[in-house]
N, C-alpha and C positions, 0 to 999 in steps of 0.2 A: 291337589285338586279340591283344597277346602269351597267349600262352596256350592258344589256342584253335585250332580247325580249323572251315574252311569248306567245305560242299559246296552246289554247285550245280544241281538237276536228278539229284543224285547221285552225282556229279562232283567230286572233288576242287580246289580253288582255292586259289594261291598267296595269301595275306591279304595281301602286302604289294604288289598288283599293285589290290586292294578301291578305288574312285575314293572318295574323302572323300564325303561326305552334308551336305548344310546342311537342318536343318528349317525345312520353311514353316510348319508346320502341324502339330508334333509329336502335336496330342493327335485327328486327323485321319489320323496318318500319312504326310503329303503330304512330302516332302522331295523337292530338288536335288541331281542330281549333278552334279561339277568339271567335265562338257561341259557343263554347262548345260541338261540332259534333267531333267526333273519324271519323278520315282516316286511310288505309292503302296506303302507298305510296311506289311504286317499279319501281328501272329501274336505267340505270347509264347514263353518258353520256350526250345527248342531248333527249333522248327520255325515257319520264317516264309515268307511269300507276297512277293514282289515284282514289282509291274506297270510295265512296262517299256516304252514304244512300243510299246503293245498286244500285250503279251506279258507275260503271267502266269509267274513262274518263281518253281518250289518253291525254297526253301533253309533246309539246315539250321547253326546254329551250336552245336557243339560242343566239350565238353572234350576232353582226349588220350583219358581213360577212356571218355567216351561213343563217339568214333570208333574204339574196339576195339572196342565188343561189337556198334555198330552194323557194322562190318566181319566181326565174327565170324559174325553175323545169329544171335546167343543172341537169348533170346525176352526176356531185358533190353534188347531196342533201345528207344532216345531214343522215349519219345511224349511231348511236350511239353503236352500236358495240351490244354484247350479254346482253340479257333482262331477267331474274331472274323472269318466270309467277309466282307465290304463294297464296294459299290458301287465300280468304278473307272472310271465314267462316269453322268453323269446320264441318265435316262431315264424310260420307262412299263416297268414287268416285264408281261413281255406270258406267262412262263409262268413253275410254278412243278413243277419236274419231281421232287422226291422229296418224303419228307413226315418229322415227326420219327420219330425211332428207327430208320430205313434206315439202313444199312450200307453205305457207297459206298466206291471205290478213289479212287486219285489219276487224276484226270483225267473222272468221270464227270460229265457235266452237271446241274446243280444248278437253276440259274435262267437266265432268258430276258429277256434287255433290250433293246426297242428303242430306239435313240438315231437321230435323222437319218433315218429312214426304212431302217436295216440294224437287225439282230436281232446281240447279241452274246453269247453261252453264256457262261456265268460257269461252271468247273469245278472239283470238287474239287482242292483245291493237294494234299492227302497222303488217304492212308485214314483213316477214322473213322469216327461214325455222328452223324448228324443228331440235332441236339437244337433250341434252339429254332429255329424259323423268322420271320424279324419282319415279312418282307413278304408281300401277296398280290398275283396277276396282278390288273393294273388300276391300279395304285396306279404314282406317279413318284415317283420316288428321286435326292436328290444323290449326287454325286461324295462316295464316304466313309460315305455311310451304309449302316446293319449289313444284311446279308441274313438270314443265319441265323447260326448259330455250330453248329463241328463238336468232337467231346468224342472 
């Protein structure tokens, strides 16, 4: 990752502390890390999602130029273009809580998945605004497949 700057949650990280990745499942997003923990990892650009031991955690990868202006907070910050949400457990979508064209923040609740008889909030990884949505409440969804995508 010579080159480049990593933040976590928004949080600066040392890239050479980053655990190696072996893909399972590159065009799925499904990869291992060096403990032997399964991620799903989604997102293009400078801003990506990673699901972690059921823990969703935003991150961005950036150049040295991008993590000035995003440090600057010039209204040039990094928007990585459209963001691919996707299932990171299979289930029934039991809700489906924004619609396209809404304008969410990071963090607000998007979709509703029951898995095992527990309900799990799938939330926006960063701010955007809804554009497609591909599921509706009723319908069961793999592990990986698209929810909506955010623009």
């Amino acid at each position: 990752m010579s080159g480049f700057k990593l933040r976590v949650d928004g949080q600066p990280v040392d890239v050479s502390v980053v655990p190696t990745v072996v893909w399972l499942d590159r065009a799925r997003g499904i990869a291992r890390l060096a403990d032997g923990a399964t991620a799903l990892i989604e997102g293009s650009g400078s801003d990506w999602a990673v699901t972690l031991r059921g823990r969703r955690i935003a991150v961005q990868v950036l150049t040295a130029r991008e993590l000035i202006l995003v440090e600057a907070g010039g209204s040039a910050a990094v928007h990585g273009g459209p963001l691919e949400v996707k299932a990171t457990l299979p289930g029934l979508i039991v809700a489906v809580e924004v619609a396209p064209g809404d304008e969410v923040e990071a963090g607000t609740p998007l979709i509703t998945i029951e898995a095992m008889k527990m309900q799990n909030e799938v939330r926006a990884p960063r701010p955007g605004r809804v554009g497609r949505i591909a599921v509706e409440a009723g319908q069961t969804v793999a592990t990986g497949a698209l929810l909506l995508r955010l623009e």
